[in-house]
C-alpha positions as CSV (number, residue, x, y, z in Angstrom):
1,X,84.0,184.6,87.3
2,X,86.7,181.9,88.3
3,X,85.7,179.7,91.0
4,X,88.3,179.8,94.1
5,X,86.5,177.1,96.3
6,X,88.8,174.6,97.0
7,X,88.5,171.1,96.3
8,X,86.4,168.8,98.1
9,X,88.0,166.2,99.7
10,X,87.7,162.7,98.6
11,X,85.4,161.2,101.0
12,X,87.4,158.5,103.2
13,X,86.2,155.2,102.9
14,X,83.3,153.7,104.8
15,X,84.4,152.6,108.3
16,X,83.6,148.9,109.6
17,X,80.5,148.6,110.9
18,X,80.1,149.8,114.8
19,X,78.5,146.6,115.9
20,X,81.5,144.8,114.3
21,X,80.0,142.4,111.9
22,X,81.0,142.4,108.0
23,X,84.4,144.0,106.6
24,X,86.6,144.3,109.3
25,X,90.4,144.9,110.1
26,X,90.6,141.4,110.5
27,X,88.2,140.1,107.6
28,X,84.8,139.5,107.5
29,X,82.7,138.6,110.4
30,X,79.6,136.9,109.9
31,X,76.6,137.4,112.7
32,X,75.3,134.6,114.1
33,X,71.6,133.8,114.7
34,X,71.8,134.6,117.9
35,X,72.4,137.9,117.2
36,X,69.9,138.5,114.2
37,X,67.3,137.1,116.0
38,X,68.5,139.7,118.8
39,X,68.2,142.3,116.0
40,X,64.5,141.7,114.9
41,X,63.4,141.5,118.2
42,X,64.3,144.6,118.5
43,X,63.3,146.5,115.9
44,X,59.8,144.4,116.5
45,X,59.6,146.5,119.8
46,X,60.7,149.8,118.4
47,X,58.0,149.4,115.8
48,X,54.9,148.1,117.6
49,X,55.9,148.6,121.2
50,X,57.5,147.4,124.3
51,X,54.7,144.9,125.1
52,X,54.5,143.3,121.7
53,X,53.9,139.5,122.0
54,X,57.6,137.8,121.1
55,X,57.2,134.9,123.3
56,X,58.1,131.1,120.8
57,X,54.4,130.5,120.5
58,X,53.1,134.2,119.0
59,X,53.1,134.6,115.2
60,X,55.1,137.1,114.7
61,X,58.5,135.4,116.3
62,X,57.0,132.4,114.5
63,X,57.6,134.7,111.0
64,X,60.9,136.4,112.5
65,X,62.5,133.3,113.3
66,X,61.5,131.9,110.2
67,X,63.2,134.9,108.2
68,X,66.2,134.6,110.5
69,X,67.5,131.5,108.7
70,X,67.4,133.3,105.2
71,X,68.7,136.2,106.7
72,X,71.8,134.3,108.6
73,X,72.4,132.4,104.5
74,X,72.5,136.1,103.1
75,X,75.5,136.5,105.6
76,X,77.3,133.4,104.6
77,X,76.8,134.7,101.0
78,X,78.6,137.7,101.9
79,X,81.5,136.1,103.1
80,X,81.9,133.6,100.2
81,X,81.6,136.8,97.9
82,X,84.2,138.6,99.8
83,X,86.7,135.9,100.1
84,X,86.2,135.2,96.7
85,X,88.3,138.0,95.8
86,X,91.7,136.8,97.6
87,X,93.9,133.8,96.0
88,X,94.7,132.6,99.3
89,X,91.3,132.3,100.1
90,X,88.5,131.9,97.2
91,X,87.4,128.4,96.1
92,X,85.9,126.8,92.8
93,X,85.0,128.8,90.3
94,X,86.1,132.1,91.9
95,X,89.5,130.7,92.1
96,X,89.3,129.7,88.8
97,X,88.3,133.8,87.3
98,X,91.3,134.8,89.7
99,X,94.0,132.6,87.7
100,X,92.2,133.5,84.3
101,X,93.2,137.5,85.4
102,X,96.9,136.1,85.8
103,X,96.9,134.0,82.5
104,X,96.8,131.3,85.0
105,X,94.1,128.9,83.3
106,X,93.2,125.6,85.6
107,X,94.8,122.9,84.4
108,X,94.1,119.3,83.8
109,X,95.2,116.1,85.5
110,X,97.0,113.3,83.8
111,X,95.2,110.3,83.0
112,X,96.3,107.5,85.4
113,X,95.8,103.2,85.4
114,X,97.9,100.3,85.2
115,X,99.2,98.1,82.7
116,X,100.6,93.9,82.6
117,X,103.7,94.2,81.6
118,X,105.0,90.4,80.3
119,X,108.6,89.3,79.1
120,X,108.7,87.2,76.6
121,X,112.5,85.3,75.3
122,X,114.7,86.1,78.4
123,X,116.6,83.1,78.5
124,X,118.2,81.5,81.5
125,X,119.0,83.3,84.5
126,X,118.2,86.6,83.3
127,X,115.9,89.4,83.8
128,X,114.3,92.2,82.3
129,X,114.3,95.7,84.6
130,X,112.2,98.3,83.8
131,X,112.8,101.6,85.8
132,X,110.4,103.6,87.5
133,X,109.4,106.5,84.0
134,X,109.6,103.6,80.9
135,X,107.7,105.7,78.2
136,X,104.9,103.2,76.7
137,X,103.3,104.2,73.7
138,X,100.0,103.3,71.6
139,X,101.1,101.3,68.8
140,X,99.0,102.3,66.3
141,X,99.8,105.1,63.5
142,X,99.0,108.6,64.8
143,X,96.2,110.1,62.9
144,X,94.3,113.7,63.4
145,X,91.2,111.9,65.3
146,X,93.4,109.6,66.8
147,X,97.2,110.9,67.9
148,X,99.8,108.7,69.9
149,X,99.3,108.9,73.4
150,X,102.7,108.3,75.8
151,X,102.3,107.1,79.6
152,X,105.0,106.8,81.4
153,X,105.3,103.9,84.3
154,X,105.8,105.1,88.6
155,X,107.1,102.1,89.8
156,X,109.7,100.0,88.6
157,X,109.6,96.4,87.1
158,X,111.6,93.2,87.7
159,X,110.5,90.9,84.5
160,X,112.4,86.9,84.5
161,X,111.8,83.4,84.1
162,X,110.2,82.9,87.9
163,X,108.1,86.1,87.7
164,X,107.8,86.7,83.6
165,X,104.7,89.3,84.3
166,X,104.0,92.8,87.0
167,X,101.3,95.1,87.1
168,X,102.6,98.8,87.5
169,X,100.9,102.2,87.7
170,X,101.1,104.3,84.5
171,X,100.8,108.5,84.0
172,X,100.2,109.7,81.1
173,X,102.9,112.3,79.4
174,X,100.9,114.9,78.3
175,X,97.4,116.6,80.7
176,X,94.2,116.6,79.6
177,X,91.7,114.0,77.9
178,X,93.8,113.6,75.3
179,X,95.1,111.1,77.5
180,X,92.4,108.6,78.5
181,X,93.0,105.5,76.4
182,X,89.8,101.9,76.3
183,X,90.4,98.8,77.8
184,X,92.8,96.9,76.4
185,X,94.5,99.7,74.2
186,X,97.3,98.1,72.1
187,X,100.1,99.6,73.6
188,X,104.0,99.0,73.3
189,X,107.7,100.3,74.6
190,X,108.7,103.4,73.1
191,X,111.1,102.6,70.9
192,X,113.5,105.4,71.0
193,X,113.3,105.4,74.7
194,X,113.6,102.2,75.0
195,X,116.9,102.1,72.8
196,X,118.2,104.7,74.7
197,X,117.4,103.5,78.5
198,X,117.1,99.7,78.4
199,X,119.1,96.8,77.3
200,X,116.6,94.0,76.3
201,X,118.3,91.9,74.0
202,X,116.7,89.1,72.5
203,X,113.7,89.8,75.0
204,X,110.5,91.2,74.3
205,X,107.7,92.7,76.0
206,X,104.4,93.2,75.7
207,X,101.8,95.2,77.4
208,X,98.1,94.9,78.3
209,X,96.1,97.6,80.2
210,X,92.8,95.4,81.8
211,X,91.6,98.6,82.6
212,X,91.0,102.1,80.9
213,X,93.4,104.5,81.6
214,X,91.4,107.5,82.9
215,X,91.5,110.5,84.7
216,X,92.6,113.1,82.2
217,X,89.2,114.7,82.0
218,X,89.5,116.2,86.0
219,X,90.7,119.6,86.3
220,X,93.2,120.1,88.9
221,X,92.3,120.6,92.7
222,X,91.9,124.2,94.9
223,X,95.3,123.4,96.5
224,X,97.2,123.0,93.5
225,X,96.1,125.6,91.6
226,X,96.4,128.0,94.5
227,X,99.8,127.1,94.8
228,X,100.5,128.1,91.6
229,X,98.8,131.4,91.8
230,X,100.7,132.3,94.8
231,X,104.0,131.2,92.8
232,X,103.4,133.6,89.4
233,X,106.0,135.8,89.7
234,X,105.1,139.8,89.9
235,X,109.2,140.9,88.8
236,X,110.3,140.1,85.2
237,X,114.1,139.3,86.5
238,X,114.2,137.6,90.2
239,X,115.6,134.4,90.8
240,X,112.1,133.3,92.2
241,X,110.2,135.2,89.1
242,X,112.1,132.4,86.5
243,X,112.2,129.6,89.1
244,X,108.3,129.6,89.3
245,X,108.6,129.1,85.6
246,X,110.8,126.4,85.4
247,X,109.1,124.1,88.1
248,X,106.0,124.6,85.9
249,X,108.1,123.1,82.8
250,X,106.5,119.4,82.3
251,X,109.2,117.0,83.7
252,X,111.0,118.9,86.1
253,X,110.9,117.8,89.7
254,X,112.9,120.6,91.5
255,X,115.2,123.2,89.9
256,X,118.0,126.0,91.8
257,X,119.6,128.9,90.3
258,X,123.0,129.9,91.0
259,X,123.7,133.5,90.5
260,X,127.0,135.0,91.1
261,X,125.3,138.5,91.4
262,X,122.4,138.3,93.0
263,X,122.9,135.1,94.9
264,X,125.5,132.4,95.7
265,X,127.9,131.2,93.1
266,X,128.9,127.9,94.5
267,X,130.5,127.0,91.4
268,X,133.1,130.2,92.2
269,X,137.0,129.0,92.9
270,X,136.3,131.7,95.9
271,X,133.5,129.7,97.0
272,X,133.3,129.3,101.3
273,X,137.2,130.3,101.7
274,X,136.0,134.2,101.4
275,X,138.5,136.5,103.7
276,X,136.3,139.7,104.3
277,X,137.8,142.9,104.2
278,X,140.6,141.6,101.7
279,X,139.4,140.8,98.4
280,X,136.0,141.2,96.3
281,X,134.1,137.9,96.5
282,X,132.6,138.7,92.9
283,X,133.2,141.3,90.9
284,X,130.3,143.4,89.8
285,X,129.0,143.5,86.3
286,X,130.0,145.9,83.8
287,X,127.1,147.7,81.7
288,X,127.0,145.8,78.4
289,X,129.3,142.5,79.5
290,X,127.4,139.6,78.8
291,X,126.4,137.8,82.5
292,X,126.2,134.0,83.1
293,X,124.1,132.1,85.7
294,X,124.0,128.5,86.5
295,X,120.7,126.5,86.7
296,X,120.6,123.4,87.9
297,X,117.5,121.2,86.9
298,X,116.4,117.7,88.9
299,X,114.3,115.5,86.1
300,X,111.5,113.3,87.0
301,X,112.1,109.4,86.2
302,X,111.7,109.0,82.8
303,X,111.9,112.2,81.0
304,X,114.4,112.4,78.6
305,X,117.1,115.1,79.4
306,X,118.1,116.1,75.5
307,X,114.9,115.2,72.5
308,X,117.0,112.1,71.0
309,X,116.8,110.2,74.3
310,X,113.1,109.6,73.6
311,X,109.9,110.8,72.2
312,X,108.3,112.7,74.5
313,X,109.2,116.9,75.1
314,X,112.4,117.1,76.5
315,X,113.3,118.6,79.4
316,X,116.3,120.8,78.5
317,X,114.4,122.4,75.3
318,X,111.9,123.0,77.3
319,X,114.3,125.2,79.8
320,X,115.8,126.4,77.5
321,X,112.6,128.1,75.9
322,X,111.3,129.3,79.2
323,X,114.4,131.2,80.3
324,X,114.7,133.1,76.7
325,X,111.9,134.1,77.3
326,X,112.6,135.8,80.7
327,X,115.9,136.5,80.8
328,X,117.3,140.4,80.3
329,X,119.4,141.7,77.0
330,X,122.8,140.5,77.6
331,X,122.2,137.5,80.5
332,X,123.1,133.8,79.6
333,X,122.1,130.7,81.4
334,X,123.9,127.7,81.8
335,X,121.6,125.0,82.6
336,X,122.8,121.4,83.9
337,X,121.0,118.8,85.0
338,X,121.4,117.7,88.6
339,X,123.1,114.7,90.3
340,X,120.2,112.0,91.5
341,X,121.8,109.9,94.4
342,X,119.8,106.8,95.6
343,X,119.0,106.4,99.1
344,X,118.8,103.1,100.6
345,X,118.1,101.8,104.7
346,X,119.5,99.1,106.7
347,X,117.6,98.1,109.5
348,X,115.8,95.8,112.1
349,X,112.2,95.7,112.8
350,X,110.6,94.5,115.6
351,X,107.2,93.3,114.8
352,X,104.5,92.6,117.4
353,X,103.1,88.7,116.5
354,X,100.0,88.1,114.9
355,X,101.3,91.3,112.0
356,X,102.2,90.1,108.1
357,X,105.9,91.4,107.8
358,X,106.2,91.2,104.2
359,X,102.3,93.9,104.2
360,X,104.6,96.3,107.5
361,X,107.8,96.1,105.4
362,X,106.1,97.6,102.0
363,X,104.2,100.0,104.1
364,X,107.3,101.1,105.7
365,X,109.1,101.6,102.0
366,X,106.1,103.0,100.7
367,X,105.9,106.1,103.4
368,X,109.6,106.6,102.7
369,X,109.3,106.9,99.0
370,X,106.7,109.3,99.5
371,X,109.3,111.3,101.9
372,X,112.1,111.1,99.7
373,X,110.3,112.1,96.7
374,X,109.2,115.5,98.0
375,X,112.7,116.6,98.7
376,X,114.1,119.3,97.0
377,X,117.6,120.1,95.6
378,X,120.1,120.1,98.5
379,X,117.9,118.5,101.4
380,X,119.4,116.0,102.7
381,X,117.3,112.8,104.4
382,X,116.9,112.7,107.9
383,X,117.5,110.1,110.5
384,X,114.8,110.9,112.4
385,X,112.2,111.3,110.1
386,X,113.0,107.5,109.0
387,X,112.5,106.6,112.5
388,X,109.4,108.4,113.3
389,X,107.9,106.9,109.9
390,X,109.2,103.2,110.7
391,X,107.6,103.4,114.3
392,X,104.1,105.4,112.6
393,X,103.4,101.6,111.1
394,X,100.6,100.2,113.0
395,X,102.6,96.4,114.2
396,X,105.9,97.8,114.4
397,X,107.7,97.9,118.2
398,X,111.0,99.1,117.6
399,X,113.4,100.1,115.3
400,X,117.1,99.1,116.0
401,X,120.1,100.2,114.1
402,X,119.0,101.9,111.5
403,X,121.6,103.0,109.1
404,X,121.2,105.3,105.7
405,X,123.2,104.0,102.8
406,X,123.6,106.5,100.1
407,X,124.5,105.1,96.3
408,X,127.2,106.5,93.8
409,X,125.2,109.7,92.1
410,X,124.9,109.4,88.7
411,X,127.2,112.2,87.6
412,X,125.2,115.7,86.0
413,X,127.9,116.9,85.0
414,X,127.8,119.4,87.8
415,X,130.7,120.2,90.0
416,X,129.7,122.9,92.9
417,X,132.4,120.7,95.2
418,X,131.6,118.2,97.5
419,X,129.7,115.5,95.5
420,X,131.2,112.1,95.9
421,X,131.9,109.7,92.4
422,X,132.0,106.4,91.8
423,X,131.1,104.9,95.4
424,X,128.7,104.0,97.9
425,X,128.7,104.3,101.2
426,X,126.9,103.1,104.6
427,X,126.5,106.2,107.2
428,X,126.0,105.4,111.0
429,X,123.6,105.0,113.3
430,X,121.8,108.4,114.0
431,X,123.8,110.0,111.4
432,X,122.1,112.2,108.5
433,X,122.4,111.6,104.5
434,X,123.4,115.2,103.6
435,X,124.0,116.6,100.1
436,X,125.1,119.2,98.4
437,X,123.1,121.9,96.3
438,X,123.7,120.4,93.1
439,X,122.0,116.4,94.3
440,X,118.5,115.5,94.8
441,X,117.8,112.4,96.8
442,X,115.7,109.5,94.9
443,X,114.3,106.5,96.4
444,X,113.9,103.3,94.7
445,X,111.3,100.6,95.9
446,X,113.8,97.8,95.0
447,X,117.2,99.5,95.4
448,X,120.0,96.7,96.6
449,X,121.0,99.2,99.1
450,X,117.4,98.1,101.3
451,X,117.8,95.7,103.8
452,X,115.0,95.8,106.8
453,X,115.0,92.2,108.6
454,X,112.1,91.9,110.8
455,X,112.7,90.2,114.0
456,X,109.7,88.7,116.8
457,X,109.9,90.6,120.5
């Protein structure tokens, strides 16, 4: 006999709890100890009457307050456990199973120290620069125990007769243990870099690290590793889908995309002079036609752009790779690297007496560096900010005419329109640096273009 009961119903799902502790609309609430020890009281009554003994000196609130703190650390386990399960709120290892279920694996840090860097042979009235990102190497033959390890410098180096030797801070290339180099590891220029980047003529330098180089065995920190969780894209083709790729690429400080279809095409003749209602900005793609993009790409100091500029991974290779492997059938990248323009400040800096100038004016450059280094493609630098930064310096009064100086680019060979060749130029004061999509702004600790004079109240 066929059955004609309907269905049950799938039974809703548990509503929050009436007394509005635990799961909640608005997360999970813990109850206090307050509140528990409300709750056995309580119960104490309904079970052995209204008159029970609960006063602080009987026995039994003597074993109920004693069960209330284990009871009150069972909450707080529940709220770990149920946070635990959100990326923008579990920590340790739970974060760490979340990013395994995204093929998100915790990475490690790069090993970090310094190293003596001493010029040898520079003859008279010269000197030896070495930028911020000169690849040093070990010098010995790689071997499978023992493979070459690459650091690469984050500061630069002035190297001459008066001042033949400078300690810098070193990174190395790759993450991970593999990294970590002894005390006093015999270490040397990369020579293809080095043949590339520098001009040392008959100089020569050689480089001592008096301390290990260490670090590489850390795993990265909750913040960063959320970050990156949040970033994996969910789409296979979205302009923030392969840009979350591309800032993961080792090297790569910032990177845009330019996409005449699904973004703006700055590189389009068209490009801000667009009459509405008269002509097609773009014209849309036909099924089949192959499709271009642009991507610009900003490179850390010291990564090479193409593999024969030095021997460490490349950056454009690298690009290159990712975006095969996320781009549709039929859709072409063209990937440029982007213009670097150096930032420089004049100023004046009133300094209370009693304060060391030279210690205020590295302070001052050193919080600007910082600044500068976490802009992103097309951010320009701020007047303000400069000001608020010089005036944060414990010593410093005032700040008076302060001016942002803004070097020649180096070209990328990029053109979106607007970028200025083969000058530099001194802005006014209270006027902003701006750029353009295509430039990223870089700070150098010893640019010409800073000059801060401190000056007594």
């Amino acid at each position: 006999m066929t059955d004609l009961t309907p269905p049950t119903r799938p039974a809703d799902p548990a509503p929050p709890a009436a007394d509005g502790y635990g799961v909640t609309p608005d997360g999970f609430v813990v109850k206090g100890i307050d509140q528990i020890i409300a709750d056995q009281q309580a119960r104490a009554r309904a079970m052995f009457g209204s008159d029970v003994d609960l006063t602080s000196g009987s026995a039994l609130r003597k074993v109920l307050d004693a069960a209330t703190v284990h009871v009150h650390e069972l909450w707080r386990s529940l709220e770990n456990q149920y946070y635990a399960n959100f990326i923008t709120t579990a920590q340790g290892d739970a974060l760490t199973l979340l990013g395994g279920e995204l093929g998100q694996e915790r990475r490690h840090l790069r090993a970090t120290g310094e190293v003596t860097l001493t010029v040898h042979e520079t003859g008279p009235d010269r000197t030896v620069v070495l930028p911020q990102g000169t690849v040093i190497r070990t010098a010995a033959a790689p071997t499978p125990d023992h493979p070459v390890v690459k650091l690469r410098t984050t500061a630069t180096a002035t190297l001459g007769t008066t001042t033949p030797t400078a300690t810098v801070g070193v990174q190395a290339v790759e993450r991970g243990p593999g990294g970590n180099l002894p005390l006093e590891a015999d270490l040397i220029l990369e020579p293809q870099w080095a043949r590339v980047h520098l001009d040392l003529g008959p100089a020569t330098v050689t480089i001592t690290n008096q301390a290990p180089v260490s670090g590489g065995d850390f795993l990265e920190a909750d913040d960063a590793h959320r970050t990156r969780l949040l970033g994996v894209p969910r789409t296979v083709w979205t302009q923030d889908a392969i840009l979350a790729q591309l800032l993961d690429v080792p090297g790569v400080r910032d990177a845009a995309i330019f996409d005449p279809l699904g973004g703006i095409d700055a590189s389009q003749a068209t490009f801000n002079s667009y009459l509405f209602g008269q002509h097609e900005f773009t014209a849309g793609r036909r099924t089949g036609s192959p499709y271009f993009f642009d991507i610009v790409v900003a490179v850390e100091p010291g990564w090479p752009w193409f593999q024969d500029e030095g021997d460490i991974p490349a950056v454009h290779p690298a690009v290159v790779d990712v975006v095969r492997q996320w781009r549709p059938v039929s859709v072409f990248p063209d990937i440029r690297p982007a213009n670097h323009v150096d930032v420089g400040i004049r100023a004046t800096l009133v300094v209370q007496p009693g304060h060391d100038p030279d210690a205020i004016r590295g302070e001052i450059l050193g919080a600007v560096h910082t600044g500068v280094e976490r802009l992103r493609l097309g951010r320009g630098v701020l007047h303000s900010d400069l000001v608020l930064t010089a005036r944060s310096v414990a010593g410093v009064v005032d700040v008076q005419n302060l001016r942002l100086r803004r070097g020649a680019p180096v070209f990328g060979e990029v053109g979106f329109g607007g970028a200025v060749y083969g000058n530099a130029e001194e802005l006014s004061v209270g006027e902003n640096l701006t750029l353009t999509a295509d430039e990223i702004a870089r700070f150098d600790l010893d640019s010409p273009l800073i000059d801060l004079q401190v000056a007594s109240p």
